[in-house]
N, C-alpha and C positions, 0 to 999 in steps of 0.2 A: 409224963408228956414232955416235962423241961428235958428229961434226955433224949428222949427220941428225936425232937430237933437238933439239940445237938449232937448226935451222931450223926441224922442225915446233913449235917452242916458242915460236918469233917471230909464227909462221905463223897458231896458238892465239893471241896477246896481239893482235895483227891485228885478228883476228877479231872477240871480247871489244872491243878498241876502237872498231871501226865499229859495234857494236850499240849500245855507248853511243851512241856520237854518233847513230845515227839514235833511238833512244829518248827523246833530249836534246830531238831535232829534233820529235820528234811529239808531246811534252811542250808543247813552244810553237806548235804549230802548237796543240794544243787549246784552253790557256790564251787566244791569239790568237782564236778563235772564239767562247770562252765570252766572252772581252771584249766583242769585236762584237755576239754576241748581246745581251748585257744594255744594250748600247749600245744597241742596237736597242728594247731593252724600254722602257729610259728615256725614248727619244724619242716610242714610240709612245703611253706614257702623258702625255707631254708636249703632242702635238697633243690626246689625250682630253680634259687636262684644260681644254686653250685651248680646245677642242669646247664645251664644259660651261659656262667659264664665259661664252663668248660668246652660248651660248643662254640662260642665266638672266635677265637684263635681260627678255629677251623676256615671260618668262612673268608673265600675270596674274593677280593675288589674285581669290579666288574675291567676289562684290557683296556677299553677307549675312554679310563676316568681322568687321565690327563687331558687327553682332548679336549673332553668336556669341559673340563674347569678353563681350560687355554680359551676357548673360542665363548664361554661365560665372560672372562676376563675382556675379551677382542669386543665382543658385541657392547657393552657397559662401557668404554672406551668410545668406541666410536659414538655412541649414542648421546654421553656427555661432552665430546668434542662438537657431535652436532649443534646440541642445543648450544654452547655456547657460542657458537659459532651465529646460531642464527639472530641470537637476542644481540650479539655484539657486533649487527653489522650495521657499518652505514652508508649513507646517502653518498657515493665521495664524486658527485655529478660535478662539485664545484669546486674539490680538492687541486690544490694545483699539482700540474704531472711533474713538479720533480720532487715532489713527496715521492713519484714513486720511481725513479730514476737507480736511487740505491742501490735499491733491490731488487734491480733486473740482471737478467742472467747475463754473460758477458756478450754472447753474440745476439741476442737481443740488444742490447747496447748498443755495440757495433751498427747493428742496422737501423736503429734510429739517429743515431750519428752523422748517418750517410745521407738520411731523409731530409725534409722540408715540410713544413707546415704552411702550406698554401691559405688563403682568406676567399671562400667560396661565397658565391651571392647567389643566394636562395628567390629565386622568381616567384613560387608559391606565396611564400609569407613576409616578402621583402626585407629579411632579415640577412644573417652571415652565420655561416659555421668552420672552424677551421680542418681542412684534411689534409693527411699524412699522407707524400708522394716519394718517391723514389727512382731516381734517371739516371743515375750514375752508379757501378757497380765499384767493388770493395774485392784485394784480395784475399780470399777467402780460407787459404794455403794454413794449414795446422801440423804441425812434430808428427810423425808417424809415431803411434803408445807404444811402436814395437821399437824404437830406436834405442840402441843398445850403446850411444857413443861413437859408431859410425860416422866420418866427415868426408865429406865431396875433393877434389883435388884441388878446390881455392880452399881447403881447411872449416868448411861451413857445417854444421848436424845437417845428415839427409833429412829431407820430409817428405812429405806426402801432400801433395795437393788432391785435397778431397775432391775440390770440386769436378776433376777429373776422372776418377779413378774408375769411371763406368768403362769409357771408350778407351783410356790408356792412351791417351794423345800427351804431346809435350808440348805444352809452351810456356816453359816457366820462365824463358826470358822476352817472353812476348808482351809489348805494351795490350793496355787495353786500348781498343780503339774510342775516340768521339766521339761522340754524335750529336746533335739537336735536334728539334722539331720543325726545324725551317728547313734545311738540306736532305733531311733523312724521312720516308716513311715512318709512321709513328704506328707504335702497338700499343695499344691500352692495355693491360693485365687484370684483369677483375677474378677476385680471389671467391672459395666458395664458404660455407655458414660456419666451418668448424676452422678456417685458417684466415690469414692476412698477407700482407706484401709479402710478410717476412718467408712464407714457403717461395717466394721466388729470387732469392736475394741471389743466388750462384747462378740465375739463368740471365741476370741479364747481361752478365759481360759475353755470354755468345750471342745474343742477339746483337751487342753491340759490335763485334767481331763479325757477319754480317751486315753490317749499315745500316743497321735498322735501329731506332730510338726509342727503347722502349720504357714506359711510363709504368709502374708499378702503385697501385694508389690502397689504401685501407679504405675501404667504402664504408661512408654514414654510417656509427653506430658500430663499427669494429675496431679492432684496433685502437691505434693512436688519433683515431679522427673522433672528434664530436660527434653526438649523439641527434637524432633529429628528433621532434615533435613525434613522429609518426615512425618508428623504425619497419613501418610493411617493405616488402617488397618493392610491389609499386609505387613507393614512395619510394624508394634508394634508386631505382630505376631510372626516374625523373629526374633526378638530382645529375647525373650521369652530362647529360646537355647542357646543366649548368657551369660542373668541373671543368669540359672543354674548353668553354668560355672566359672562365679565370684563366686557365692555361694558357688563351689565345691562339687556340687549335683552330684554326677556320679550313682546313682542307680535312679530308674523310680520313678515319683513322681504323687499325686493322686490332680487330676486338680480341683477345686471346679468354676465354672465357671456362673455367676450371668450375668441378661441381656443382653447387646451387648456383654460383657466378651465370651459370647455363642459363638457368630462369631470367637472372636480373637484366644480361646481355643481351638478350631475345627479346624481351621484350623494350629495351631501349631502342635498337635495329629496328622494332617494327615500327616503332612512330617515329622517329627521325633514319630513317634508311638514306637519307642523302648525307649524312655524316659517318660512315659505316662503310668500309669499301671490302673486306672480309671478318670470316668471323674461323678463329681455329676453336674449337670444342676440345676441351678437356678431359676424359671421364663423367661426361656431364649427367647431371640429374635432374630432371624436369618435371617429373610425376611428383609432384608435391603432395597428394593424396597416398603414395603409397613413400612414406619415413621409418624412418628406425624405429625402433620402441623407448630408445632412450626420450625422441621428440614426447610421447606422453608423458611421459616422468616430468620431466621438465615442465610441461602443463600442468600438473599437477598443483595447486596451494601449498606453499610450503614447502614440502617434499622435491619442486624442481628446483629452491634455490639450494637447498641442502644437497642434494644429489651434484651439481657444480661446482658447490665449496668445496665440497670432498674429493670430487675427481681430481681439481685444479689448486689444493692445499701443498702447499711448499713442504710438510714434514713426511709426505709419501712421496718423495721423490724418487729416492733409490726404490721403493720397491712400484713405483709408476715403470720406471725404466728397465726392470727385469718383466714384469709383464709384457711390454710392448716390444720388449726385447727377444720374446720366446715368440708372439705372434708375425712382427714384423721381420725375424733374422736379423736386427739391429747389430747381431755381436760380431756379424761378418762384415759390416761396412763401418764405414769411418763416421758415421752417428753419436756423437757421445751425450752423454746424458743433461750436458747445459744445454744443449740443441732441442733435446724433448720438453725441456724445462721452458725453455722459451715460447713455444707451441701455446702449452698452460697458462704461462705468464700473461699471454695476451688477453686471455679471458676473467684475469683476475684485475687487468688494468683499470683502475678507476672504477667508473661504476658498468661496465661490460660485462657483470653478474646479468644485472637485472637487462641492459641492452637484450643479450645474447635471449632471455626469455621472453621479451618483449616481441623482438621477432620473429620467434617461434609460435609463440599464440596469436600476433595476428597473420597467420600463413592461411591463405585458404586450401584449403585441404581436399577440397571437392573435384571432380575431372574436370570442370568448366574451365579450370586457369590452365589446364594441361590442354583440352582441347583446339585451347583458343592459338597457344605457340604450335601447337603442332598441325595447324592447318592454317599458319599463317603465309604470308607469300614467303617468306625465309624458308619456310621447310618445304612447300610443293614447288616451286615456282622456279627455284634457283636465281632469288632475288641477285642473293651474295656467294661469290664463291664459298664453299665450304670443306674446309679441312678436318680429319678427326682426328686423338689421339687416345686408345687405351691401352691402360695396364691390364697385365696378363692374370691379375684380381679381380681387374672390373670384367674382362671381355664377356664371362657367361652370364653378368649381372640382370637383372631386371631391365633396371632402367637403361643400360646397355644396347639390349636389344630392343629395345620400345622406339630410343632415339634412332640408332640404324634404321629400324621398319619405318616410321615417321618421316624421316629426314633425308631416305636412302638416295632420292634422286636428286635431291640439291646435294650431296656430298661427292668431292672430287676427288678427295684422295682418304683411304683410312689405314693407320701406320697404328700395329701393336708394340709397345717397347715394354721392356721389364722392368721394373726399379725395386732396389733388395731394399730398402728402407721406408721411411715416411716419407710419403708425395716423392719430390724427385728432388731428394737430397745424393743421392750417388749417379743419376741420370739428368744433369740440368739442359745438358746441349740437342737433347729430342725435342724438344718445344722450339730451338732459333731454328734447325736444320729444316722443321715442316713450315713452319714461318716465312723464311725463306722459298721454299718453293710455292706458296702462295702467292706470294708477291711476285714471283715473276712469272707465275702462271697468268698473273694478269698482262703485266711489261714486263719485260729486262732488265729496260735503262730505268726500271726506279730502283731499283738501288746502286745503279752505276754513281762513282763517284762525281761530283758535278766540278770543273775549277771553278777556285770562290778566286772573286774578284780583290785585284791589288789593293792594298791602303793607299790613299792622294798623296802619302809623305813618300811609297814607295813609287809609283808614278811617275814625278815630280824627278826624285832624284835617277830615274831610269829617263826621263827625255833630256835633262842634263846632262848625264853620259854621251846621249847620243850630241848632245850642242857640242859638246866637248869644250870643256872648260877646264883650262891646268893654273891653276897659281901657285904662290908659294913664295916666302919671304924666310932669311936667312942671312948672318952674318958673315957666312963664309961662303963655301959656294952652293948657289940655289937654283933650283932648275923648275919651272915650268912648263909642263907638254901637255900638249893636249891636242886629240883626233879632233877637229869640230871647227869653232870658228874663231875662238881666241885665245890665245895664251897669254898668260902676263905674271912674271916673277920681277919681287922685288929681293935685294940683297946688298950689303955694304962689302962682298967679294965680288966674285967672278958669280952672275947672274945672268940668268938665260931665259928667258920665254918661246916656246917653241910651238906652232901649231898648226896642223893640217882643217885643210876641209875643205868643202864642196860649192864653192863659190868665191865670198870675199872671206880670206882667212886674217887673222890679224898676229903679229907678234909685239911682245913691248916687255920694257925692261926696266929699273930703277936701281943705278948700285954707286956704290964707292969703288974703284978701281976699274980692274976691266970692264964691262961690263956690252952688251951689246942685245940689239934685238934684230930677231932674226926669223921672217913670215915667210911661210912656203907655202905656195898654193896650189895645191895637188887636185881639180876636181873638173867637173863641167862650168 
């Protein structure tokens, strides 16, 4: 029995042993396969990847990937210009203007130089605000860019007087003429929403060339003038009858009124029309309900003060002035690019960001303000003479024909002119010439010249002429004559008094030596 166990006990360990070892065996046999296989895995990601990279060479960039990246680069640009632009701006209502004096362009300069800052009294809110005028014009005369060293026969560089160059007239040795607002017809200029005086700086020496005295002003909230409470319309409007009043305009004045200016003018004329004796239109624009689209933008939060930094930012300048230079044909006239600069400038002045929006938002927009001008006695009635003038841009415009249909039978005379540039920088003498014929559409003699009366010193010394009066003192010999009623020379020679005249004439003398007096009395 003790063996029988113990064989079936070897028999069991046997057993037990061949399981292991086949278990050992199928252990490596697995391990063996999982090898292979990841070997296999390796390899096959190995040709993939040889796959891949020998197709990559192949492959071509897409033609417009510079583009792309160029105008990726442009837009990130602007967009970090903007924001800093907006976080970094301020309040400069209170800045004083010759902070900004600088860095103004030079013929911006120029025309404030020329100007005045008048002290306007506000009747609404019994307060004052100062505005920028201009009555006197500037030669305006610049180097032709084409001048090659060429000099005139006094030895001088030719130029080119731009302000000319529309009509080709000459009068480069022609004074400007004078004028005031006492002797002369007065024209007001009222500019429109996107300009100021300064588009009229070349027109007023033909007006003044004419005898006409024309006043050039930056209206509340443009320009170089003060900003008001309320920059509405109807609020610049009103201000209008104040300005004259500081000027001490008390007779009626001939309104020249350009774009929006249209709105602000019309409506001034209809509540005081006894101060208003014509009105010339400009290109004018009066549907206020129907604007540009940029006017949205600009209403916009945000987005309109950003849109206006950007248009009117000093480091797009050159490429502002190839723009406006491919729309307007700038490169054929004498427009140069400090002149477009200055344009800008003015809306960058002081705080004229926020002005120029403030106006814009409170614009009523609805046809009520349009209906109201255009059915006013100014447009049916033919309160006021009326003159028009458009460019050969505006003439198929909208508001073009809206004002003709409207206006048609108060309008006297309507004159198309062309101007190759912005507003009327190579065309300034179409605005005096229609001017002009307004005004004597109504008289003649107002712009005839009037004689201004003598000075009392000249007077004075013209009825003494006529007394006739000769004296005269002299150590040697001295003579006294005189047409009138007395003569009298004194002298230590030979002295003489001599004197005719028309009644009691008198002679008389005082000398050393000769001496003698001598009355002749020639008269009734």
């Amino acid at each position: 029995m003790v063996e029988e166990t113990k064989s079936t006990l070897k028999k069991r360990e046997t057993k037990k042993d061949k399981e292991v070892e086949s278990e050992v065996i199928e252990d490596k046999k697995k391990s063996d396969d999982d090898t292979n296989k990841g070997d296999k895995r390796e390899s096959i990601k190995k040709t993939e990847d040889n796959k891949k990279q020998k197709q990559q060479p192949q492959q071509v960039q897409p033609k417009n990937a510079f583009c792309i990246r160029f105008i990726g680069i442009v837009l990130i640009t602007i967009v970090t210009f903007s924001v800093w632009s907006v976080f970094n701006h301020n309040n400069n209502r209170n800045v004083d203007a010759s902070f900004f004096i600088k860095e103004m362009p030079e013929p911006l300069l120029r025309h404030y130089q020329s100007g005045q800052m008048i002290p306007v009294f506000d009747k609404s809110t019994g307060g004052s605000f100062n505005l920028f005028i201009v009555q006197q014009s500037l030669d305006w005369s610049r180097p032709d860019p084409r001048y090659s060293g060429e000099v005139d026969r006094n030895g001088k560089p030719i130029i080119i007087r731009e302000d000319i160059f529309y009509n080709n007239e000459d009068i480069s040795d022609e004074v400007i003429t004078q004028t005031n607002s006492v002797d002369n017809e007065v024209a007001l200029i009222i500019h429109g929403q996107t300009t100021t005086s300064f588009a009229f700086r070349k027109t007023l020496k033909y007006i003044q060339k004419e005898r006409i005295h024309p006043i050039a002003i930056d209206l509340p909230c443009f320009g170089f003038s003060d900003p008001l409470a309320n920059c509405s319309y109807s609020e610049i409007a009103d201000r209008i009858d104040d300005i004259l009043d500081s000027l001490q305009i008390r007779k009626p004045v001939h309104l020249v009124l350009y774009d929006t200016g249209a709105s602000i003018g019309t409506s001034f004329a209809i509540k005081h029309s006894n101060r208003v004796r014509s009105i010339l239109y400009i290109d004018p624009h009066i549907d206020m309900s129907n604007t540009p689209l940029y006017y949205n933008i600009i209403k916009t939060p945000f987005f309109g003060q950003l849109y206006i930094q950007f248009l009117t930012s000093p480091y797009f300048s050159t490429l502002r002035y190839k723009l406006l230079g491919d729309r307007f044909n700038l490169y054929n006239s004498y427009t140069v690019q400090s002149d477009v600069d200055s344009y800008f400038y003015c809306l960058r002045y002081r705080n004229n960001i926020q002005n120029f929006i403030d106006t814009v938002k409170s614009l009523d927009t609805t046809f009520r303000e349009t209906y109201r001008l255009t059915t006013s006695s100014i447009a049916l009635n033919g309160l006021k003479p009326i003159h028009l003038i458009l460019t050969t841009r505006y003439v198929g415009s909208y508001q073009s024909q809206l004002f003709q249909k409207k206006f048609g039978s108060s309008i006297k005379h309507t004159d198309t002119t062309e101007t190759f540039s912005l507003f009327f920088e190579d065309n300034p003498s179409s605005i005096s010439l229609q001017l002009a014929d307004i005004i004597d559409s109504i008289d003649e003699k107002l712009r005839i010249e009037k004689p201004k009366p003598k000075p009392v010193q000249q007077q004075q010394q013209h009825q003494q002429q006529e007394q006739g009066h000769g004296h005269s003192h002299g150590s040697g010999n001295s003579h006294g004559h005189s047409h009138g009623s007395h003569g009298h020379s004194h002298g230590s020679g030979n002295s003489h008094g001599h004197s005719h005249g028309s009644g009691n004439s008198h002679g008389h003398s005082h000398g050393g030596g000769d001496q003698y007096g001598l009355g002749h009395n020639y008269g009734m």
